[in-house]
C-alpha positions as a Markdown table, in Angstrom:
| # | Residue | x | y | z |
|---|---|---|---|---|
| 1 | Unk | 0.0 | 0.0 | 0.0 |
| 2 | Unk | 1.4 | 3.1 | -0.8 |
| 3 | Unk | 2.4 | 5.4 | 1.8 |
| 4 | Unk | 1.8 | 9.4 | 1.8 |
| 5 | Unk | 2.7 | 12.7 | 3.7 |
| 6 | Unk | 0.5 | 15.7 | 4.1 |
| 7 | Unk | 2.3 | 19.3 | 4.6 |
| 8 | Unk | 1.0 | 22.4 | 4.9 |
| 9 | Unk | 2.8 | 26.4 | 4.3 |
| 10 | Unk | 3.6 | 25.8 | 8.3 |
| 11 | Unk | 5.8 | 23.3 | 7.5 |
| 12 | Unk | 3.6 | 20.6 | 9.7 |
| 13 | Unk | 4.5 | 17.1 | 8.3 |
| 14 | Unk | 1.5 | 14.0 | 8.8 |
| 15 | Unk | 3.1 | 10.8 | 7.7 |
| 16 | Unk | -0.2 | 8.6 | 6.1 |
| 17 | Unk | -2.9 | 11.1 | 7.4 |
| 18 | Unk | -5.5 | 9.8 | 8.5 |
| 19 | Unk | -9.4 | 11.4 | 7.2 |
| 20 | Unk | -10.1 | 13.1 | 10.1 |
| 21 | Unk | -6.3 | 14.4 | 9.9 |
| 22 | Unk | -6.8 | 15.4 | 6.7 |
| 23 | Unk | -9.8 | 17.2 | 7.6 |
| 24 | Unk | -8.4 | 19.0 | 10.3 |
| 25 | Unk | -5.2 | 20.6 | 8.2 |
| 26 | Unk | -7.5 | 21.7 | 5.6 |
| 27 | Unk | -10.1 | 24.0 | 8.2 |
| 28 | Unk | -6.9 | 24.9 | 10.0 |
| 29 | Unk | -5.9 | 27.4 | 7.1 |
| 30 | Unk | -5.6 | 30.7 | 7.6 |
| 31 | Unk | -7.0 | 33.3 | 5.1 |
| 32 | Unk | -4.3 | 35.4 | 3.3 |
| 33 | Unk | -2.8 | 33.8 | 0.1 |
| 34 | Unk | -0.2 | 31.7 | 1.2 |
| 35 | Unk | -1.8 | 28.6 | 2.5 |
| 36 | Unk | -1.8 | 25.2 | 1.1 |
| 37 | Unk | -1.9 | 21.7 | 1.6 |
| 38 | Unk | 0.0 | 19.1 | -0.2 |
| 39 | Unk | -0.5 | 15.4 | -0.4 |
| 40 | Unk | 2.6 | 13.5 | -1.9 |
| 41 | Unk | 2.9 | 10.4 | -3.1 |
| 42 | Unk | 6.4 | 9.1 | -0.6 |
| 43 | Unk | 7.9 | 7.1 | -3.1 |
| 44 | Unk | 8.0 | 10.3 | -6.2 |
| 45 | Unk | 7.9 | 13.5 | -4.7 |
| 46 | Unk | 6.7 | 14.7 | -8.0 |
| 47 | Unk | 3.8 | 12.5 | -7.2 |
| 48 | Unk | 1.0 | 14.5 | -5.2 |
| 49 | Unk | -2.3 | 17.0 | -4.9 |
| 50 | Unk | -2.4 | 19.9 | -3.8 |
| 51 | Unk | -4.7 | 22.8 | -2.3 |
| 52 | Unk | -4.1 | 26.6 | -2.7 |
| 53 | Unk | -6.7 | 28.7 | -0.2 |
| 54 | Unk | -8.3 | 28.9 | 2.5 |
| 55 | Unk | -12.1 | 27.8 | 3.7 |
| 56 | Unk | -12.6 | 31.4 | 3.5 |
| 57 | Unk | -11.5 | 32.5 | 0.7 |
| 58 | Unk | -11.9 | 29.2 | -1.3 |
| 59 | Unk | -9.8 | 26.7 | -3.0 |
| 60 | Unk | -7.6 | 26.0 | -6.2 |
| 61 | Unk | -6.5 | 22.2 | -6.6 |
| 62 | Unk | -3.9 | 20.8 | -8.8 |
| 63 | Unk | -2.0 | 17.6 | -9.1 |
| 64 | Unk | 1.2 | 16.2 | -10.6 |
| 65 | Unk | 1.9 | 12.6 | -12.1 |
| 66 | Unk | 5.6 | 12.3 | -11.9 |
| 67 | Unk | 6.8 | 15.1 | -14.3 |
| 68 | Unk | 6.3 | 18.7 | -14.9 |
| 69 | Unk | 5.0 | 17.9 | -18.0 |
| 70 | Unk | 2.0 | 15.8 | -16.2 |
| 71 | Unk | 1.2 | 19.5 | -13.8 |
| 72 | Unk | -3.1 | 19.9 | -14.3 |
| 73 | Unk | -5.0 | 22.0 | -12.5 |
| 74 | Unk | -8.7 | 21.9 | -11.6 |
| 75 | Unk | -10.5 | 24.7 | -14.1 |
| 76 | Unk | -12.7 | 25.7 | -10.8 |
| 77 | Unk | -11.0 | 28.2 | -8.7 |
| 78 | Unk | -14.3 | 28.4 | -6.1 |
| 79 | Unk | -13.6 | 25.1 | -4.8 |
| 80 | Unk | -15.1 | 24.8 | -1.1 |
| 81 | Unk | -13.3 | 23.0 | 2.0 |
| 82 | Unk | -15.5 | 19.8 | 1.5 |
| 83 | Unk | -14.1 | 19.9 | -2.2 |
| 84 | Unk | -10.9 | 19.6 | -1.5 |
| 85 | Unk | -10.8 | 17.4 | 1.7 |
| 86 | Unk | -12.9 | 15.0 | -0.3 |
| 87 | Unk | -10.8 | 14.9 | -3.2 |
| 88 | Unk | -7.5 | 14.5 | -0.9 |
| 89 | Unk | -9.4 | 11.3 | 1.0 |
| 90 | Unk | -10.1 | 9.7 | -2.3 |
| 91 | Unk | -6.3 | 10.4 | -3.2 |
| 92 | Unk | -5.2 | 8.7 | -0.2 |
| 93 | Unk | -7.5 | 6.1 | -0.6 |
| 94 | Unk | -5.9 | 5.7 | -4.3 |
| 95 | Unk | -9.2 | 5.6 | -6.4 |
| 96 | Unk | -10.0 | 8.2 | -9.1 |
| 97 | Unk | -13.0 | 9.8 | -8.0 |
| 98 | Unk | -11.2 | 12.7 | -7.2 |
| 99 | Unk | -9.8 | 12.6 | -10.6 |
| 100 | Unk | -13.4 | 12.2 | -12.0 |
| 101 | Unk | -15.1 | 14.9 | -9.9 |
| 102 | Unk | -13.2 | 17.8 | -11.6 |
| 103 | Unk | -12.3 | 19.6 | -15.1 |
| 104 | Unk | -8.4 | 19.5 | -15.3 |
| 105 | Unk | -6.3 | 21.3 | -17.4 |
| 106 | Unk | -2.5 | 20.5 | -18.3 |
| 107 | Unk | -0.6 | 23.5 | -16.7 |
| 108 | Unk | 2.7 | 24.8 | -18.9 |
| 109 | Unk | 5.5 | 25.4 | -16.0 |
């Protein structure tokens, strides 16, 4: 089973975060511009999902599959909290209904 870390702009580091952990980190960030939340894949750090925003200010999501060539973002930028913790459980749970749930487009970095 694969095995994951979940950081946030605090530096706080959750080895294989659990829901409610998961959960917590994402209502836990401040408004302001600079927070985020980043799942990664432990065995390819450029493996992983990630959250831009705050629950009050609302969310961007993207996600990267090994390259930045494989960089997509979500085409909502008004992504709620219960977006984004939902699609970080289904990452974690490694099925693609987070994939699924969402528009993505390929970002050029």
């Amino acid at each position: 089973m694969p095995s994951f870390t979940l950081t946030n702009q605090e530096d706080q580091v959750f080895h294989d975060p659990s829901p409610e952990q998961i959960s917590a980190v994402v209502a836990g960030l401040p408004p302001g511009g600079d927070a985020f939340v980043i799942l990664a894949d432990d065995a390819d750090d450029m493996t992983f999902i990630q959250a831009i925003g705050s629950p009050a200010e609302g969310f961007g999501l993207e996600y990267q599959e090994g390259s930045l060539d494989r960089h997509f973002a979500c085409t909502s930028q008004d992504l709620t909290a219960e977006h984004v913790v939902l699609a970080l459980r289904s990452y974690l749970r490694g099925d693609a209904a987070w994939k699924t749930a969402f528009a993505w487009e390929r970002m050029e970095l």
